[in-house]
N, C-alpha and C positions, 0 to 999 in steps of 0.2 A: 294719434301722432306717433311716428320713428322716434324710436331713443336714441337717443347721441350714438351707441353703440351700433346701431342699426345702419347709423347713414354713414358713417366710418366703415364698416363693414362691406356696405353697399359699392363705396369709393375704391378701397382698395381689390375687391371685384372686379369693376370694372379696370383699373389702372394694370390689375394683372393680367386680364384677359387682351387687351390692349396691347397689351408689350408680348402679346405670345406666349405665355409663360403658365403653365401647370399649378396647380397649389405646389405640389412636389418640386418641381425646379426651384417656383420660388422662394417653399421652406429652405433646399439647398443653397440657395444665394443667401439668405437670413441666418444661417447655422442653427435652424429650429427642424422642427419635424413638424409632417404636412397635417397633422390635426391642431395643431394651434393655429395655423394658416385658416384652416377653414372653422374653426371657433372663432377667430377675429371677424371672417367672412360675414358669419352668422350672426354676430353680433352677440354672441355669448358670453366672450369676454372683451376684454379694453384691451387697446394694443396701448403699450407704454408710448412715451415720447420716442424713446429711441428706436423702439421698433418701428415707430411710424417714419423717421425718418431714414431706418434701413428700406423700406419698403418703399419709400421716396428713391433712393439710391438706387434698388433693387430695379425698378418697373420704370426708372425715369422720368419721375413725376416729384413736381414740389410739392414736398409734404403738408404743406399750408392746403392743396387741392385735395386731400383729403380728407381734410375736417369739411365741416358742413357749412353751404356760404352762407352771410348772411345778407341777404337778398335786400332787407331797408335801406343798409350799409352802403351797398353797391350803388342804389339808385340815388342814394344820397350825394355820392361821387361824383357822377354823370350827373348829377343835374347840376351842381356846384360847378362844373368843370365849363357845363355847356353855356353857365351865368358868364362866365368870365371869358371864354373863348367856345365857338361851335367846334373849331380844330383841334383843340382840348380836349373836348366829349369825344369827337371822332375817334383820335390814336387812345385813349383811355378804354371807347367800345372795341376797336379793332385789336389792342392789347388783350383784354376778356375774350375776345373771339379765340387768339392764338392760343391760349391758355386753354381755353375749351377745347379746340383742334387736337391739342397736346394729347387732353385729358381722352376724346372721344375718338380719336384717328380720322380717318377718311369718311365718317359718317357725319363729321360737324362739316366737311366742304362746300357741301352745297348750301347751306344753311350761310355760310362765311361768302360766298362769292354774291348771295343774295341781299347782302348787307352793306354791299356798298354805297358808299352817299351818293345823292342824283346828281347828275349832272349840271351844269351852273346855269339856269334859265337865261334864257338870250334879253339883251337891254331894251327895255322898252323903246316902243318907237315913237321918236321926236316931231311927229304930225299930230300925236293924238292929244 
């Protein structure tokens, strides 16, 4: 199993690579120097809160999407959501999709247009 530092590390990887951004640019935006950058990467060390939410700032990502999700929590959501309304879970799932798109750019698109809910089955017919 990933250590917290590991998936932290993993996240803001990606959010950096994401945003176009160098370890070096982005230490530059952070006022750090680029081996801290890639110690965080690596999951060497913990990035503090604040730094995690420069690096939110930094790379344009909410800093909450770079902690590690937790995946019961979510399903918990959506299903609670889809108890009380199906339209609910919908913009709740399609919420997470944009968030993801955020997180992963153009490579969540097709994944997100795949996801759309089906179409409304036509009314049964009054003969049968």
């Amino acid at each position: 199993m990933k250590s917290l530092n590991h998936i932290v590390g993993e996240n803001v990887r990606r959010a950096r690579k994401n945003a176009g951004l160098s370890q070096s640019q982005l230490a530059t935006r952070l006022g750090c120097q680029q081996p801290l950058v890639s110690r965080i990467e690596t999951g060497l060390i913990s990035a503090t809160l604040e730094m995690l939410i420069a690096i939110g700032e930094a790379t344009d990502v909410a800093p909450s999407l770079l902690l590690p999700a937790d995946d019961e929590r979510l399903a918990r959501t959506v299903a609670a959501a889809w108890v009380d309304s199906p339209d609910n879970a919908r913009i709740l799932i399609q919420a997470g999709l944009d968030m993801l798109e955020r997180v992963m750019g153009p490579a969540a698109e097709p994944f997100i247009e795949a996801s759309a809910p089906p179409a409304a089955a036509p009314p049964p017919d009054e003969d049968d």
